[in-house]
VEXLUM-911835 format. One record per residue (C-alpha): x, y, z. Coordinates in steps of 0.05 Angstrom, whole numbers, plus 5000, padded with zeros to 4 digits. Example, Ala and Ser with C-alpha at 12.3 -4.5 7.8 and 13.67 -1.06 7.14 Angstrom:
<atoms>
524649105156
527349795143
</atoms>
This chain:
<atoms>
500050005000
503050664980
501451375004
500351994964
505352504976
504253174985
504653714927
511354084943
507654784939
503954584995
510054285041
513254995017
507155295041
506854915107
514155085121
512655865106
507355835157
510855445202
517055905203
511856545202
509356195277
515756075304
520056785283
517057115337
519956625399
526456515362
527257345369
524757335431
530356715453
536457235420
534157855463
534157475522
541857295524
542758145507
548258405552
544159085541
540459505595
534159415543
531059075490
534858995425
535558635367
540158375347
542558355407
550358785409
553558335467
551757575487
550557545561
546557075608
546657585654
538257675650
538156925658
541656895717
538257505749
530557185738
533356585788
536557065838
531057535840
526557435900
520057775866
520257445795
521356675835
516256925886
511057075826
513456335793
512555975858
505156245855
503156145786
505455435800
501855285856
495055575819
497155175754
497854485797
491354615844
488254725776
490454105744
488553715796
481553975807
480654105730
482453335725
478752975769
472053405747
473953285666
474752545673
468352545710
464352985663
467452655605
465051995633
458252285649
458052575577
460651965538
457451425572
450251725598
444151935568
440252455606
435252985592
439453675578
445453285569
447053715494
445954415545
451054085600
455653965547
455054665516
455755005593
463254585602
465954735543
463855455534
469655735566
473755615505
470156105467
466656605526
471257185536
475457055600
473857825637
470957715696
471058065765
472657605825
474557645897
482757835895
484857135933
488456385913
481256085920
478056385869
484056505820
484955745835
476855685815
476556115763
482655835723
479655125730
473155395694
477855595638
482454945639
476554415650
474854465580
481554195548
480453645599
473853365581
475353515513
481953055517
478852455552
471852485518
476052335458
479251795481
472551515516
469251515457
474451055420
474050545468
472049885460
466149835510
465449055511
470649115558
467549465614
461348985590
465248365608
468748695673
460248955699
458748145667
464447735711
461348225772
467048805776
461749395795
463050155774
468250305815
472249775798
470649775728
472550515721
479950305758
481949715730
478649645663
477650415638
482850765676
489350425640
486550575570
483951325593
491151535629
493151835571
488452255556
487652445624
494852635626
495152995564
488753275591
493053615657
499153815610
493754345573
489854535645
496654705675
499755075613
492455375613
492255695688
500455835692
499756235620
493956635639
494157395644
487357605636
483657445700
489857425745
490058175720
483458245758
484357755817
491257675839
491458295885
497958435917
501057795902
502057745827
502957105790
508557035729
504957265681
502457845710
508658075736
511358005660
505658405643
508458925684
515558875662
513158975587
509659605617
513959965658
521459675645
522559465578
528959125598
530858455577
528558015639
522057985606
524557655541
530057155588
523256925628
519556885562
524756455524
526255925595
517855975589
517255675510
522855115530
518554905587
512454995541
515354585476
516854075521
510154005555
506653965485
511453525460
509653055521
502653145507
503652865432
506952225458
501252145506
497052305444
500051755391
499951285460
492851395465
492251175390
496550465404
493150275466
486250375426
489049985361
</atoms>
């Protein structure tokens, strides 16, 4: 069996694309390692020295500590409700089960303004509104690919929900579940919008960037940007392993 290949315009046009996405964090990656008091590129002198002054800065690994503690309170509450909802979604029938649907995944497209309380609880709450989408969205996929004479036979040789859910769905659903967390926790540690609103006193990264692009313009900004789209390729390039995974467990 052979496969068509594609038209070399359109692998020329891909790669155009492509490059037109990625210029933008390669320019930001060479102004970080500027030896200059502000932004420039090309950047006159190589230095680390931005680098090295996001680590010994008190505020900028105060505001990191933060955004990571939201981000992983949000994964794990935006994980454990998905996998739920997805379950509930994929597997039951229920009146106003289209409008339930509609409600959890309506935060992808509703603008993200709103006006909370200025503590952790609700910037913890109100970035696992925004990040329980990508969840259910994740495992619902993968739910709806699986074989369910499985959890048939476990329910028929007397395993009851519980036990079906752990031993029989759970090993086939990890990874979308996990790919599912990777996209909540980039979601609530990249967001700028609410914490903007809510984070009071006690800003989290991104706000805090925010700032620096306001008020500084020096090249700290662009050092925590570029350590910020390593940390981010990575985490997307995990969740396309845990995405072909996915595909080989099904098959």
């Amino acid at each position: 069996m052979t496969t068509e290949r594609p038209h070399p315009l359109l692998c020329l046009a891909a790669g155009l694309v492509l490059a037109y996405l990625v210029a933008p964090s390669l320019v930001v990656i060479a102004m970080s390692f500027s030896g200059g008091l502000f932004l420039e590129f090309p950047p006159r002198v190589l230095s680390t020295r931005w680098h090295l002054a996001y680590w010994s800065s008190t505020p900028w690994l105060d505001a990191t500590l933060r955004s990571v503690k939201v981000a992983v309170l949000v994964t794990v509450l935006a994980t454990v409700t998905g996998t739920m909802a997805s379950a509930a979604l994929a597997r039951l029938d229920f009146r106003g089960k289209a409008l339930l649907s509609a409600l959890v995944i309506s935060p992808v497209i509703v603008p993200t303004i709103v006006l909370l309380i200025g503590t952790t609880v609700g910037l913890v709450l109100a970035h696992t509104v925004l990040a329980l989408p990508f969840v259910v969205l994740n495992v619902t996929a993968v739910l709806l690919k699986l074989d369910r004479s499985l959890e048939r036979a476990a329910r028929v040789l007397g395993a009851g929900p519980v036990r079906t859910f752990v031993q029989v769905m759970l090993p086939m659903l990890w990874p979308g579940i996990a790919s599912g967390a990777i996209f909540a926790f980039l979601t609530s540690f990249d967001e700028i919008v609410i914490a903007m609103f809510i984070s009071g006193s006690d800003p989290t990264l991104p706000k805090l960037m925010f700032d620096g692009i306001r008020y500084e313009l020096n090249p700290m900004v662009a050092a925590v940007s570029s350590q910020l789209i390593v940390v981010t390729s990575l985490a997307l390039g995990c969740s396309a392993w845990l995405r072909r995974r996915a595909e080989r467990l099904r098959s």
